[in-house]
Residue, then its C-alpha position, 0 to 999 in steps of 0.5 A: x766789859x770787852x773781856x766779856x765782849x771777847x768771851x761772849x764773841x767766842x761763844x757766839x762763833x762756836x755756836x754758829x760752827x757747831x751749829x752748822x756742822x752737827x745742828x746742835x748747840x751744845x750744853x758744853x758751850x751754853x752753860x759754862x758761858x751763863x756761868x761765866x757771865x754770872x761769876x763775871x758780875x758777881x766779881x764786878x758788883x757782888x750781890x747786884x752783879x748777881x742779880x744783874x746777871x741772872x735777870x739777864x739769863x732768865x730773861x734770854x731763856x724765857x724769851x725763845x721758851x715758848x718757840x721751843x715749847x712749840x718745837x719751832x726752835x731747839x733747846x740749844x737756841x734758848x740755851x744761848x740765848x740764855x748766855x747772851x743775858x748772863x753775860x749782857x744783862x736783861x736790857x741789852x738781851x732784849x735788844x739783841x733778841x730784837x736784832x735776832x728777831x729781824x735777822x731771823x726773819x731775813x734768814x727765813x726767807x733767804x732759806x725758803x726762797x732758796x728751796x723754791x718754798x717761799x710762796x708755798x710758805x706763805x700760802x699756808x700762813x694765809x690759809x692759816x690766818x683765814x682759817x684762824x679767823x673763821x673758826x675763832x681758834x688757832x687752826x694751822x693749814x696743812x703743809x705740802x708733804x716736804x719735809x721741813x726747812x731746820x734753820x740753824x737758828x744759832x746763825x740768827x742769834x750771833x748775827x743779832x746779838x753782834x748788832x745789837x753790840x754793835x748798834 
């Protein structure tokens, strides 16, 4: 498994610098890393490696879909993350989509804090929630005409899925 801890350490390097250089994760990097991952325990335990493996990468996917489906987060992100739970199996992507959940959070507010959006932010997230609250339906307040904070989330996933390697 450190060959795989190697690879998916490589892996994760390139997507943050892919990630901060043209805001892209690429398909390039994503999917022949979930292959590897998947030919990796399929070598290792063949049908049970399998499916090892493709637990783990559907489990990655589905995790970050829903961010994605809400546009919150690129198909990148999920894509990687994806890659994470070929190579590290479905407990172990929890675990490290769990690390990255808190990093990312940290990361967020890092990010507004520095653009002096921190309390604007999190205005709207209260007039959100009371709106939400009285109308008894998802009701989003509206933003103060900035364009929107784009974080490179890949940062997010490498930093939480080294620590949850690590922890």
């Amino acid at each position: 498994m450190n060959f795989m801890l190697t690879i998916l350490l490589i892996v994760l390097a390139t997507a943050v610098a892919t990630d901060l250089l043209y805001r892209k994760i690429p398909n390039a990097l994503t999917i022949p890393a979930a292959a590897c991952g998947l030919m990796y325990h399929i070598y290792l335990n063949g049908l049970d490696g399998f499916l090892f493996s493709i637990k783990g990468l559907l489990l990655g996917l589905g995790l970050l879909l829903v961010f994605y489906a809400f546009g919150i987060m690129g198909a990148g992100d999920v894509k990687l993350m994806g890659s994470v739970g070929s190579i590290l199996g479905p407990a172990a992507v929890f675990k490290a989509f769990l690390f990255t959940a808190i990093v990312g959070g940290i990361f967020s507010i890092i990010v507004l804090a520095r653009h002096g959006q921190l309390v604007s932010f999190s205005r709207r997230i209260w007039l959100s929630l009371k709106l939400t609250l009285m109308t008894r339906g998802l009701t989003l307040a509206p933003g103060e005409g900035k364009p929107p904070l784009i974080l490179c989330y890949g940062i997010a996933i490498a930093v939480g899925t080294s620590l949850s390697i690590l922890f």
